[in-house]
N, CA, C, O and CB atoms as a CASP TS submission, in Angstrom:
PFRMAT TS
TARGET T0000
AUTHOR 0000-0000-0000
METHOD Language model
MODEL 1
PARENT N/A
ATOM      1  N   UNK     1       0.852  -1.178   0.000  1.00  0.00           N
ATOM      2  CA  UNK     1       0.000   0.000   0.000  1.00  0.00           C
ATOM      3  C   UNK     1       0.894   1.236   0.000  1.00  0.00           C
ATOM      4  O   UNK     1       1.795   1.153   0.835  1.00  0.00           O
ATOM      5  CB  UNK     1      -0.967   0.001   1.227  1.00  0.00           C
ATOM      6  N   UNK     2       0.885   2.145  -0.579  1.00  0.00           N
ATOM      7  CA  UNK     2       1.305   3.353  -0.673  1.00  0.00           C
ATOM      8  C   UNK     2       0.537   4.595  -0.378  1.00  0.00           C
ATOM      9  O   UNK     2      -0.686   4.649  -0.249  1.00  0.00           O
ATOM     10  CB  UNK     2       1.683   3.398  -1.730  1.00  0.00           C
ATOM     11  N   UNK     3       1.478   5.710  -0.271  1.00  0.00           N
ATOM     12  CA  UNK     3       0.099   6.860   0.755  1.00  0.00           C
ATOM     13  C   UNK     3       0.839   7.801   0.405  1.00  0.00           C
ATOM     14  O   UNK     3       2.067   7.859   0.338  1.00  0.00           O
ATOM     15  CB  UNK     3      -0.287   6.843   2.780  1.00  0.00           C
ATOM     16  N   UNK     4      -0.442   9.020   0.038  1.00  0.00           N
ATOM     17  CA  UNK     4       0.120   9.968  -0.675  1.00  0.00           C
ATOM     18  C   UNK     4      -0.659  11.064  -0.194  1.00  0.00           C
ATOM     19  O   UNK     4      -1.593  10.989   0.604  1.00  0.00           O
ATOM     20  CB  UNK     4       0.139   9.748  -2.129  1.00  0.00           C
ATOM     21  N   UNK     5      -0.160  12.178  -0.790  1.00  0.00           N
ATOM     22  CA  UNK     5      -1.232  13.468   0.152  1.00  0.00           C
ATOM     23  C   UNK     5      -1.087  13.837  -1.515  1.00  0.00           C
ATOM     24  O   UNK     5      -0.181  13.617  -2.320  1.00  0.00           O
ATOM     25  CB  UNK     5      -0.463  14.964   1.928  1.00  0.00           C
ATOM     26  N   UNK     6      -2.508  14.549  -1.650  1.00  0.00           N
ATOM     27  CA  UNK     6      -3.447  15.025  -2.661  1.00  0.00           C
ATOM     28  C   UNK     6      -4.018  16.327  -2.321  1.00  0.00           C
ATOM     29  O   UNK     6      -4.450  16.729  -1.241  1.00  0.00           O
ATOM     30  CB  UNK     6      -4.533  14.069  -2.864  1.00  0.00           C
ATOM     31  N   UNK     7      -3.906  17.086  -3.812  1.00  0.00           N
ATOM     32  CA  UNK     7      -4.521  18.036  -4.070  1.00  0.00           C
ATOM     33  C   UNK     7      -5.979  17.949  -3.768  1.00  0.00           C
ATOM     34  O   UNK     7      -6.178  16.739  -3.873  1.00  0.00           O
ATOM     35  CB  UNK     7      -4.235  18.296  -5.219  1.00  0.00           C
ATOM     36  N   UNK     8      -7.369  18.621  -3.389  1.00  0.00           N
ATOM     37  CA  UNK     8      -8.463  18.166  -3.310  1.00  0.00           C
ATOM     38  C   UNK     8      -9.063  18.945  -4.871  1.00  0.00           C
ATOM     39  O   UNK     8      -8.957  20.165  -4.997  1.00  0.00           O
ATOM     40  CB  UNK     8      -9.138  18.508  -1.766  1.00  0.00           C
ATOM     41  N   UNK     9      -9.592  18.210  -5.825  1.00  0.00           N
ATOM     42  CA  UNK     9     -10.322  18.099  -7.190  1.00  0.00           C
ATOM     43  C   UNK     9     -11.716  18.397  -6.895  1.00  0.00           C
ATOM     44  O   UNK     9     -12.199  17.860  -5.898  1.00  0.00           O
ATOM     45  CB  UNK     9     -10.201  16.642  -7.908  1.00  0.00           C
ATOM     46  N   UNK    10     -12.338  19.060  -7.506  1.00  0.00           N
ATOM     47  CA  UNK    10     -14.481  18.970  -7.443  1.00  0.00           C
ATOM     48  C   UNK    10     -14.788  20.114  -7.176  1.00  0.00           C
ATOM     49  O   UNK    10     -13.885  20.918  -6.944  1.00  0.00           O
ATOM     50  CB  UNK    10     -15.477  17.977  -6.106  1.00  0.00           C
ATOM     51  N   UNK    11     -16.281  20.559  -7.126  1.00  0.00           N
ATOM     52  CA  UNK    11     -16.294  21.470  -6.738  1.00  0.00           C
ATOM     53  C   UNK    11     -17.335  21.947  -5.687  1.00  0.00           C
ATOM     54  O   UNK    11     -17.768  23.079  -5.470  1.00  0.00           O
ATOM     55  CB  UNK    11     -16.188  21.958  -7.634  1.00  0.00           C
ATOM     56  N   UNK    12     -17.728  20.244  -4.848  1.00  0.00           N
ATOM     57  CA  UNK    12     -18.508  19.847  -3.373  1.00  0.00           C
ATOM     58  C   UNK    12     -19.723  19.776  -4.444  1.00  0.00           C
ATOM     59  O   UNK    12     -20.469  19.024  -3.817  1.00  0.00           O
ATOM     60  CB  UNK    12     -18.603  21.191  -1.707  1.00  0.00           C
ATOM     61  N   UNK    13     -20.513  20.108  -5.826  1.00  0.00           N
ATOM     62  CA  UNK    13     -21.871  19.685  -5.651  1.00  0.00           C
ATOM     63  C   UNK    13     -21.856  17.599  -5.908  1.00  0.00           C
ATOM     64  O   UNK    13     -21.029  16.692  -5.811  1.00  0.00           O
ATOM     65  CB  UNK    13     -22.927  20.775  -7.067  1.00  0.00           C
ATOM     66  N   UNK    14     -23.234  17.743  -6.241  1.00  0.00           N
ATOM     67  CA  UNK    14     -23.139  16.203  -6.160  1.00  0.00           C
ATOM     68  C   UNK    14     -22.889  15.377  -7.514  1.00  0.00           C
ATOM     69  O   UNK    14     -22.506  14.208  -7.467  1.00  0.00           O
ATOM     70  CB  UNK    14     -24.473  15.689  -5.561  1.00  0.00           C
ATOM     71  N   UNK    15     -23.151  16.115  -8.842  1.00  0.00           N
ATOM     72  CA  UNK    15     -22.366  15.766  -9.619  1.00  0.00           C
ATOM     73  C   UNK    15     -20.387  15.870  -9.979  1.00  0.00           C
ATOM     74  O   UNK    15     -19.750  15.314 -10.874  1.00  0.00           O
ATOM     75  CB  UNK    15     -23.110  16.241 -10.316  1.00  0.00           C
ATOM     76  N   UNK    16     -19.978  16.661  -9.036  1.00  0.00           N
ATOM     77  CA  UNK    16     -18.587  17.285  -9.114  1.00  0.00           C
ATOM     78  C   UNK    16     -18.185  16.861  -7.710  1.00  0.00           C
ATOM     79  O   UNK    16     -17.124  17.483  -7.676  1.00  0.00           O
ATOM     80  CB  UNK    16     -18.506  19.024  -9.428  1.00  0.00           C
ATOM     81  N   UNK    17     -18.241  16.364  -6.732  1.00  0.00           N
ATOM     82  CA  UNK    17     -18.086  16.195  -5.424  1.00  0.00           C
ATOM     83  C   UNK    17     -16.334  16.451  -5.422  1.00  0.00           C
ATOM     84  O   UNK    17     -15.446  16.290  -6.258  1.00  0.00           O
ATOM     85  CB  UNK    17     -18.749  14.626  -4.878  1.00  0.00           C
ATOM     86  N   UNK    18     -16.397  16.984  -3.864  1.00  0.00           N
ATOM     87  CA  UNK    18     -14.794  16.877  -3.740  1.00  0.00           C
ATOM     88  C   UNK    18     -14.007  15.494  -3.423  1.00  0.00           C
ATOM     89  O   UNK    18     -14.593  14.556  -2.884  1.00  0.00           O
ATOM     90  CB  UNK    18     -14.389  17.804  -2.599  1.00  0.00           C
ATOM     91  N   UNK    19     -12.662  15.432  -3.786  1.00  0.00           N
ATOM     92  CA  UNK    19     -12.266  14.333  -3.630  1.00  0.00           C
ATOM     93  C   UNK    19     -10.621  14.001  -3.896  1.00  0.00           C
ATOM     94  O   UNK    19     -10.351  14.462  -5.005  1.00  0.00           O
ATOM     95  CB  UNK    19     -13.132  13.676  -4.374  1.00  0.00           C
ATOM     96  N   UNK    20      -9.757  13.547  -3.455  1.00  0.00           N
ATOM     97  CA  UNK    20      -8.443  13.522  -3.755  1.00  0.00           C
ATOM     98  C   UNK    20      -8.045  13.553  -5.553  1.00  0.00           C
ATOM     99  O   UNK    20      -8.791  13.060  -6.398  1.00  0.00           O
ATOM    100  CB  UNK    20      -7.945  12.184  -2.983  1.00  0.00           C
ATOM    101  N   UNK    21      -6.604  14.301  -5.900  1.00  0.00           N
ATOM    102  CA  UNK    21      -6.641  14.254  -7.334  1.00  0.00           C
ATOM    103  C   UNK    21      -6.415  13.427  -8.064  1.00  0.00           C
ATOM    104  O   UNK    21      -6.390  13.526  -9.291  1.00  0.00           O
ATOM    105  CB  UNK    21      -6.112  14.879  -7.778  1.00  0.00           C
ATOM    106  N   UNK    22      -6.098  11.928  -7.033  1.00  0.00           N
ATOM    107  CA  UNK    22      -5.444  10.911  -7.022  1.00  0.00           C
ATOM    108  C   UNK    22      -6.990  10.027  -7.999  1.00  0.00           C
ATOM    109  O   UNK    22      -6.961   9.120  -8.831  1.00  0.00           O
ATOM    110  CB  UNK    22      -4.822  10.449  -5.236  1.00  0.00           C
ATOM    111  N   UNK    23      -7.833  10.580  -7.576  1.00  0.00           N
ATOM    112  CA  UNK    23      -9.380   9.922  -8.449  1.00  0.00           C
ATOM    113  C   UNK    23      -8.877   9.785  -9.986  1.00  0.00           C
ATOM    114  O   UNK    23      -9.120   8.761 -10.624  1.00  0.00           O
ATOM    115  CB  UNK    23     -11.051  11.264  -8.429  1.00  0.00           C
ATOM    116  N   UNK    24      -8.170  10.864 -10.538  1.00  0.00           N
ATOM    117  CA  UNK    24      -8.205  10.779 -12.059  1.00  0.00           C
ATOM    118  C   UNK    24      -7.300   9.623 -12.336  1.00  0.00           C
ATOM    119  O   UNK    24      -7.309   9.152 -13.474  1.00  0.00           O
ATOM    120  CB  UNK    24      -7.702  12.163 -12.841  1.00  0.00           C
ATOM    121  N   UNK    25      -6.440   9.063 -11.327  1.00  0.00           N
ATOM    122  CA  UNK    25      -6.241   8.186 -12.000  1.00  0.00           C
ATOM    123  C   UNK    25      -6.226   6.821 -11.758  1.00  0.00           C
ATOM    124  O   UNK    25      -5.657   6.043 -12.524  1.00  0.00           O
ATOM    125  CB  UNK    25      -5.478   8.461 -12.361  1.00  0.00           C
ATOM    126  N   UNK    26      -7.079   6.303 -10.287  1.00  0.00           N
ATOM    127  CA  UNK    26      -7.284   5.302  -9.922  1.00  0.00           C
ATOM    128  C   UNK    26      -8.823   5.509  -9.120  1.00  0.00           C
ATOM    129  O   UNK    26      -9.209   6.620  -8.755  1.00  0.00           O
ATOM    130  CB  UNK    26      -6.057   4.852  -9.225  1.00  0.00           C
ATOM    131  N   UNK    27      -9.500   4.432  -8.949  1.00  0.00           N
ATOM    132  CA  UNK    27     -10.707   4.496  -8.243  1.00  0.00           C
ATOM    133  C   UNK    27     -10.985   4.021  -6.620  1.00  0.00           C
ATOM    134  O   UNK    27     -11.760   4.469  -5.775  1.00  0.00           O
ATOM    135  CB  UNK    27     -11.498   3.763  -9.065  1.00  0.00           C
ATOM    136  N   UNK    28      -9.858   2.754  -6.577  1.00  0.00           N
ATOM    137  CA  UNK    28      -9.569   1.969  -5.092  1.00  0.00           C
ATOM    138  C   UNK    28      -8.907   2.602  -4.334  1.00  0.00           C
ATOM    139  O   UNK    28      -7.729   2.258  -4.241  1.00  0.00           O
ATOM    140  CB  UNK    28      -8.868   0.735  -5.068  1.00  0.00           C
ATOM    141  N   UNK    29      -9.373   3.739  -3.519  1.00  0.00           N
ATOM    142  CA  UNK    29      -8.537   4.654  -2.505  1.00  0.00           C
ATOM    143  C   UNK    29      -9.504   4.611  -1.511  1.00  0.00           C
ATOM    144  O   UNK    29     -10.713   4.384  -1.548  1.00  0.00           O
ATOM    145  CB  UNK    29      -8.096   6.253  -2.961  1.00  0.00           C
ATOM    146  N   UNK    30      -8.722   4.878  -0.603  1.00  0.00           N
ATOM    147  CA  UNK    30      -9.450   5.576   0.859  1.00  0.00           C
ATOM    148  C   UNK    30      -8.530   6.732   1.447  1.00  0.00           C
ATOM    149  O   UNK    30      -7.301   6.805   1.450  1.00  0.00           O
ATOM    150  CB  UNK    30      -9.615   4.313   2.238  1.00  0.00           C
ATOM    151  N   UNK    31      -9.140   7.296   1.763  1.00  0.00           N
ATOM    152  CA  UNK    31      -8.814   8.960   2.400  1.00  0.00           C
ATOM    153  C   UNK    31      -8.977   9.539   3.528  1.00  0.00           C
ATOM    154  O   UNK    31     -10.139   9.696   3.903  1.00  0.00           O
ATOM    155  CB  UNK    31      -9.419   9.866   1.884  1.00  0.00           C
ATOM    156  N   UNK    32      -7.742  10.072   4.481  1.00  0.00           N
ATOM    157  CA  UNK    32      -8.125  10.807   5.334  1.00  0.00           C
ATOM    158  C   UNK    32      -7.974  12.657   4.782  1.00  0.00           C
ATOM    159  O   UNK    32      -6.983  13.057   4.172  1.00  0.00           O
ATOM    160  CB  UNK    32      -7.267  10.272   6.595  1.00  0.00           C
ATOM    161  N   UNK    33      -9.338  13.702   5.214  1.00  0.00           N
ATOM    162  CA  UNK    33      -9.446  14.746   4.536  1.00  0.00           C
ATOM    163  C   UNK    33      -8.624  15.433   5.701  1.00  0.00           C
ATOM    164  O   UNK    33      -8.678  15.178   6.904  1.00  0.00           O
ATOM    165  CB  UNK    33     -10.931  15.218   4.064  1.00  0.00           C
ATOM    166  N   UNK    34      -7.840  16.383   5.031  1.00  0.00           N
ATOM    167  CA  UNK    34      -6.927  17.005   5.896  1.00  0.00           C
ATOM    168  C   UNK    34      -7.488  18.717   5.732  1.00  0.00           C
ATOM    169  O   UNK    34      -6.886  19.621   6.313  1.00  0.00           O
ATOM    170  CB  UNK    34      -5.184  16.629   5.363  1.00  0.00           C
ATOM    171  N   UNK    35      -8.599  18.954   4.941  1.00  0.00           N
ATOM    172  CA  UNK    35      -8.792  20.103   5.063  1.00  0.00           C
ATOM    173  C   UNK    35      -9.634  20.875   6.372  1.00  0.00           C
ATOM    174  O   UNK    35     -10.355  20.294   7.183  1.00  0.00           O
ATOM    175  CB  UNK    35      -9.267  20.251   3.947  1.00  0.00           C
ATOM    176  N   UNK    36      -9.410  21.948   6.344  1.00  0.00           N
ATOM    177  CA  UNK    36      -9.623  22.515   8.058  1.00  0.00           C
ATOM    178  C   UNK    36     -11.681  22.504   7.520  1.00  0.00           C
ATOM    179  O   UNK    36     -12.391  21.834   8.270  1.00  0.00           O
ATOM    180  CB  UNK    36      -8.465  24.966   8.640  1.00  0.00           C
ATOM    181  N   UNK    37     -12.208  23.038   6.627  1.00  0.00           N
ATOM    182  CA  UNK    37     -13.593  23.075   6.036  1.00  0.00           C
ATOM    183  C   UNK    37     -13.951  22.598   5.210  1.00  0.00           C
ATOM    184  O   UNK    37     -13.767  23.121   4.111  1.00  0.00           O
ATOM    185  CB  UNK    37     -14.003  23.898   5.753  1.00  0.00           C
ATOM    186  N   UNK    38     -14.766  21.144   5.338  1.00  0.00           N
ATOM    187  CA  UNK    38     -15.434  20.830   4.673  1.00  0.00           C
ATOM    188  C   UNK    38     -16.224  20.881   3.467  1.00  0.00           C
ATOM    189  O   UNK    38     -16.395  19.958   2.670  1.00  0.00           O
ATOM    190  CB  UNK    38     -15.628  20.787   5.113  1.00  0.00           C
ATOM    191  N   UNK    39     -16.694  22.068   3.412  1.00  0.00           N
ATOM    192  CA  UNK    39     -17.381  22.911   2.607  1.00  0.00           C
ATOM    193  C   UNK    39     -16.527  23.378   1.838  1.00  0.00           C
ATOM    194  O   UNK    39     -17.180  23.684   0.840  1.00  0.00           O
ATOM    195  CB  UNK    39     -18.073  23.847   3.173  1.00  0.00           C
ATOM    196  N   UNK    40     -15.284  23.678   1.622  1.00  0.00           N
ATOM    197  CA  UNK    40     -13.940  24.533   0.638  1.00  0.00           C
ATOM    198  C   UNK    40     -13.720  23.322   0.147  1.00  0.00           C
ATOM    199  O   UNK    40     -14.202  22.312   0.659  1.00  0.00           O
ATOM    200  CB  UNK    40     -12.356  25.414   1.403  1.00  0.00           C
ATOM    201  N   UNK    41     -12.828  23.315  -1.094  1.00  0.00           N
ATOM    202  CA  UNK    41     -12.191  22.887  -1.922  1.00  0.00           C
ATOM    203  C   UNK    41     -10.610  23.415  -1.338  1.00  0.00           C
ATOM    204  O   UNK    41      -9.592  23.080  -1.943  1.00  0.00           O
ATOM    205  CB  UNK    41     -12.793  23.339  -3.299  1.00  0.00           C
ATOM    206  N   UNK    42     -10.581  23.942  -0.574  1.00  0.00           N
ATOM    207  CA  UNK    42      -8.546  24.502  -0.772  1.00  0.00           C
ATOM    208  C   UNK    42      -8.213  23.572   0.453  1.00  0.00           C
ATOM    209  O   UNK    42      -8.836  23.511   1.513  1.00  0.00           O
ATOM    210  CB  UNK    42      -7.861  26.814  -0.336  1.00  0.00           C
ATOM    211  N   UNK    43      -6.705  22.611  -0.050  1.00  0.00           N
ATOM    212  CA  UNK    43      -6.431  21.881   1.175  1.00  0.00           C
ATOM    213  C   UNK    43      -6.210  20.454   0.304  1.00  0.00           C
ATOM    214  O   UNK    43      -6.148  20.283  -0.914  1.00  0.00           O
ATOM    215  CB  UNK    43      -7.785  21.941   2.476  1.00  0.00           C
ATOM    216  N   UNK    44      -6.131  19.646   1.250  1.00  0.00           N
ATOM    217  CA  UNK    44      -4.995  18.060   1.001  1.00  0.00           C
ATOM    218  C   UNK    44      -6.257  17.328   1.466  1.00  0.00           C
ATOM    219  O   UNK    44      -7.208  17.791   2.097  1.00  0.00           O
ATOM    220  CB  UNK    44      -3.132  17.680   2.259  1.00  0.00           C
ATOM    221  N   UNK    45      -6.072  16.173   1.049  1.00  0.00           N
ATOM    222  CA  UNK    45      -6.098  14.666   1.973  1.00  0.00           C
ATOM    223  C   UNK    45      -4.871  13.919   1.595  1.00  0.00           C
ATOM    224  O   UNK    45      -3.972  14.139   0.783  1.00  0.00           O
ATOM    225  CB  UNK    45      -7.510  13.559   1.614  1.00  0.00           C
ATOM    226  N   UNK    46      -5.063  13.179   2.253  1.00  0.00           N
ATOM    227  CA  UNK    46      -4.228  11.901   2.766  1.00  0.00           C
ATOM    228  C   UNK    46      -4.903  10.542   1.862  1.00  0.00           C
ATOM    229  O   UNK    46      -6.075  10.267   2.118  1.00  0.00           O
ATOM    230  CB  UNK    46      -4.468  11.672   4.710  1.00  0.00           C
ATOM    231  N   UNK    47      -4.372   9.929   1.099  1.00  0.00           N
ATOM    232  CA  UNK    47      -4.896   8.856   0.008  1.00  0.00           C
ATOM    233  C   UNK    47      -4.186   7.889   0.404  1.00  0.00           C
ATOM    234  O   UNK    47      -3.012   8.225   0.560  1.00  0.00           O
ATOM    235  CB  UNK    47      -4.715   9.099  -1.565  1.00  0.00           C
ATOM    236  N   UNK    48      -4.472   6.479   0.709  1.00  0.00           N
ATOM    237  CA  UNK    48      -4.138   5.184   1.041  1.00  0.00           C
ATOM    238  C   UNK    48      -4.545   4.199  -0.183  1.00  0.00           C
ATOM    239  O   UNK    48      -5.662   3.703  -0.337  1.00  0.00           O
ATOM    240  CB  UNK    48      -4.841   4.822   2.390  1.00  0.00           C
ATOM    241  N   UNK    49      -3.524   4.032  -0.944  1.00  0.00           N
ATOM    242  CA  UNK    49      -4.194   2.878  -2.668  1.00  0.00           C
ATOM    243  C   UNK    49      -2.987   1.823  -2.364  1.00  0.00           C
ATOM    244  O   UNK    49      -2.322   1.691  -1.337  1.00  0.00           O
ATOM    245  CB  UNK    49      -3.962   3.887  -5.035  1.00  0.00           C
ATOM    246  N   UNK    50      -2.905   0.849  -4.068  1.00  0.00           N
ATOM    247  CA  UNK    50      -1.993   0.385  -4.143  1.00  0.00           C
ATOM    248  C   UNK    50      -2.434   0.184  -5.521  1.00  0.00           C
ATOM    249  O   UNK    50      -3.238  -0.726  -5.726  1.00  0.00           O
ATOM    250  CB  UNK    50      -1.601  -0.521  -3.216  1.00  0.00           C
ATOM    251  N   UNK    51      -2.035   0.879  -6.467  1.00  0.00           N
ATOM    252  CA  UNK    51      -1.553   1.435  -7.794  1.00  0.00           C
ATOM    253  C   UNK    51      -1.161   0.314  -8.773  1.00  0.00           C
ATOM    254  O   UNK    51      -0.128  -0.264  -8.435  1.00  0.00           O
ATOM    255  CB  UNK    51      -0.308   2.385  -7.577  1.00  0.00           C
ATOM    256  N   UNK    52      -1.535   0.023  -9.511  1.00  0.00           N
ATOM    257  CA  UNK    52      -1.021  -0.820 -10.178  1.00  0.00           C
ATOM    258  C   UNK    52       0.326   0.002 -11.072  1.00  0.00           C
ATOM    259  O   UNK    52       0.256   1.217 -11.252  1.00  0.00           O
ATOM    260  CB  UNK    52      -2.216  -1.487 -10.982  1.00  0.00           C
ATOM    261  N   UNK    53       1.329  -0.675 -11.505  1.00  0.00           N
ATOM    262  CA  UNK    53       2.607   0.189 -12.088  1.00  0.00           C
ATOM    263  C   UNK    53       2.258   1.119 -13.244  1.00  0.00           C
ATOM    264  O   UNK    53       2.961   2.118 -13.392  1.00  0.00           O
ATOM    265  CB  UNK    53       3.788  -0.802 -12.662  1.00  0.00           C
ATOM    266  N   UNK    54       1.351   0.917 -13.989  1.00  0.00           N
ATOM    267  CA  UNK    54       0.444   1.865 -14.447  1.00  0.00           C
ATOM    268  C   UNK    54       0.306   3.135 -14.343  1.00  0.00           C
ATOM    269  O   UNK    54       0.807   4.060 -14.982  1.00  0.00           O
ATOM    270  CB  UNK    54      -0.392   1.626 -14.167  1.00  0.00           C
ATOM    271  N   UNK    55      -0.670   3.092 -13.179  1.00  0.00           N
ATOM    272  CA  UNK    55      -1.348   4.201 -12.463  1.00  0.00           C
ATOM    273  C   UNK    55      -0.070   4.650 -11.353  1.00  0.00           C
ATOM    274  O   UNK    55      -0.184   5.798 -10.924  1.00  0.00           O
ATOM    275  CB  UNK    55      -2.954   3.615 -11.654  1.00  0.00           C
ATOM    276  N   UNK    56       0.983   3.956 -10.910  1.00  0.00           N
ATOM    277  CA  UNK    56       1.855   4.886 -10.278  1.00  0.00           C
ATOM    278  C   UNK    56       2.641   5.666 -10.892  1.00  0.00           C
ATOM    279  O   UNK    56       3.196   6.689 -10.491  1.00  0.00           O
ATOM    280  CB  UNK    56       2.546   4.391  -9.557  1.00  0.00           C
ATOM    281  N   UNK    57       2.686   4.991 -12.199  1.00  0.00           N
ATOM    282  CA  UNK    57       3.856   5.821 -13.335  1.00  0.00           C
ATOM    283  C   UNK    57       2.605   6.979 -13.592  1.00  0.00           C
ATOM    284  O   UNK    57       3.172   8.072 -13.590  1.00  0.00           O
ATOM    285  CB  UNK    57       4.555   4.662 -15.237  1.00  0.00           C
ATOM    286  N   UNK    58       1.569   7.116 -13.746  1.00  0.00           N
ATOM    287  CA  UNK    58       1.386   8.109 -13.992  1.00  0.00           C
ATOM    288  C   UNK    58       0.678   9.032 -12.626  1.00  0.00           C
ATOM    289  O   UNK    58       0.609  10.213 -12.967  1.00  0.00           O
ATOM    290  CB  UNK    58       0.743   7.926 -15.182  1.00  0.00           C
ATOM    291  N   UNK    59       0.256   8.862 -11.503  1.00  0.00           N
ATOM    292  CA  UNK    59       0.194   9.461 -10.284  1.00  0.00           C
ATOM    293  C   UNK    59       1.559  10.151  -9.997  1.00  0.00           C
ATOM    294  O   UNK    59       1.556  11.268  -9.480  1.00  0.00           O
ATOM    295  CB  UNK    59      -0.189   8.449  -9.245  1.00  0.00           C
ATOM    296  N   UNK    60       3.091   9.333 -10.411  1.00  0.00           N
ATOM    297  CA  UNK    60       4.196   9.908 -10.086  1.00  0.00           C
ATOM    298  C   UNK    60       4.151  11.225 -11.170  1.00  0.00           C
ATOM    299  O   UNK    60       5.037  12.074 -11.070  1.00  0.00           O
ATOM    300  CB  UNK    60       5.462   8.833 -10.178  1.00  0.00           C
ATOM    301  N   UNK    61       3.443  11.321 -11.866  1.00  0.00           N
ATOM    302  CA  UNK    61       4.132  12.478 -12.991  1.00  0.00           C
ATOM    303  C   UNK    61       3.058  14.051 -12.651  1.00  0.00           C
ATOM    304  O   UNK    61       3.256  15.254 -12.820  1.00  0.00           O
ATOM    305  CB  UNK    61       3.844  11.717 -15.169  1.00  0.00           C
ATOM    306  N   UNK    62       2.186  13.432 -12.239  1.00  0.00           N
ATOM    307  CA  UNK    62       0.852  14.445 -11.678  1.00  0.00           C
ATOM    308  C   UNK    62       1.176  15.540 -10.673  1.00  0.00           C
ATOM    309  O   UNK    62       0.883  15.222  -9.520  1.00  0.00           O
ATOM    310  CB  UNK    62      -0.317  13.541 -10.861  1.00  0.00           C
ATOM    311  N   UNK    63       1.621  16.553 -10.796  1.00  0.00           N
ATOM    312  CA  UNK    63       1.741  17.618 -10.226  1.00  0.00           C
ATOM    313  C   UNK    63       1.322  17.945  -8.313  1.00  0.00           C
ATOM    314  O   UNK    63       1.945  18.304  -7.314  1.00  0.00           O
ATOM    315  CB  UNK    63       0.957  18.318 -11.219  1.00  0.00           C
ATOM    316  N   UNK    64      -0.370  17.474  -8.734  1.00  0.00           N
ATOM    317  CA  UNK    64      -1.049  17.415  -7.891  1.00  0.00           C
ATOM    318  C   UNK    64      -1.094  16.836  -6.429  1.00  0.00           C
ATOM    319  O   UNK    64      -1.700  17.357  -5.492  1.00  0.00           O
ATOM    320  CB  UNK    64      -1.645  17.138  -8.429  1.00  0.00           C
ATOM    321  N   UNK    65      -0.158  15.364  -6.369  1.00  0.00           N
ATOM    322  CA  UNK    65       0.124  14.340  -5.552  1.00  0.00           C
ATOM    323  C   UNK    65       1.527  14.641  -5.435  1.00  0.00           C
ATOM    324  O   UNK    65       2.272  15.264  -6.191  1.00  0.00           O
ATOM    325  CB  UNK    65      -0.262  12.946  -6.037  1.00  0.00           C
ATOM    326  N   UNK    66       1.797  13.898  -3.999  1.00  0.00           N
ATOM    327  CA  UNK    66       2.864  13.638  -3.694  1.00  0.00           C
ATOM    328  C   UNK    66       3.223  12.279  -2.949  1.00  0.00           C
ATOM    329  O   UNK    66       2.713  12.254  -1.829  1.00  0.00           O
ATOM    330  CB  UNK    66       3.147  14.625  -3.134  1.00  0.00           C
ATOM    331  N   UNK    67       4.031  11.031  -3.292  1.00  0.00           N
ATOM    332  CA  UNK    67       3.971  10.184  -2.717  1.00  0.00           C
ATOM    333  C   UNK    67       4.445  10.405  -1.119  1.00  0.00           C
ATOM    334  O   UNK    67       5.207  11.353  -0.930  1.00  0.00           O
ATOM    335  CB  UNK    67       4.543   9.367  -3.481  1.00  0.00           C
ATOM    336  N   UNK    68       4.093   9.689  -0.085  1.00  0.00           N
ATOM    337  CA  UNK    68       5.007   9.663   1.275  1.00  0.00           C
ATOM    338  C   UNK    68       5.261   8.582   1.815  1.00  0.00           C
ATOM    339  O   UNK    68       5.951   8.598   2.835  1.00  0.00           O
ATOM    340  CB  UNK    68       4.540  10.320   2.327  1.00  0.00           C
ATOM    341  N   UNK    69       4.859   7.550   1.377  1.00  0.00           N
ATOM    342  CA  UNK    69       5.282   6.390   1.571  1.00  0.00           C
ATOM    343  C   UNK    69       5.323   5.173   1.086  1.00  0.00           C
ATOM    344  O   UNK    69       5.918   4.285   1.695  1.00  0.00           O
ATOM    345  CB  UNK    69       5.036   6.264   2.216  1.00  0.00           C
TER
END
């Protein structure tokens, strides 16, 4: 498993919901939200996946993410 902190993507309605940026390129995550309000879009979570080499080669190139472990 690998864990990464994420940009937060969406824009909270329910077709656009917020959500790590790590979504665009995998679907099997779980998240702790590190933002101080709920309601905002500005701020991190914390993403827990395990990427197939795929999706890490391209999560590694994504601006947005940062791996931490």
């Amino acid at each position: 498993m690998t864990v990464y902190m994420c940009d937060v993507i969406g824009d909270g309605t329910d077709d656009n919901p917020f959500r790590p940026a790590i979504d665009d390129h995998l679907k099997g995550w779980s998240a702790i939200d590190g933002r101080e309000d709920a309601t905002q879009g500005a701020g991190s979570m914390v993403v827990f996946c395990s990427p197939t080499p795929q999706e890490a080669a391209a999560i590694a190139a994504d601006e947005r993410i940062e791996a931490l472990a």
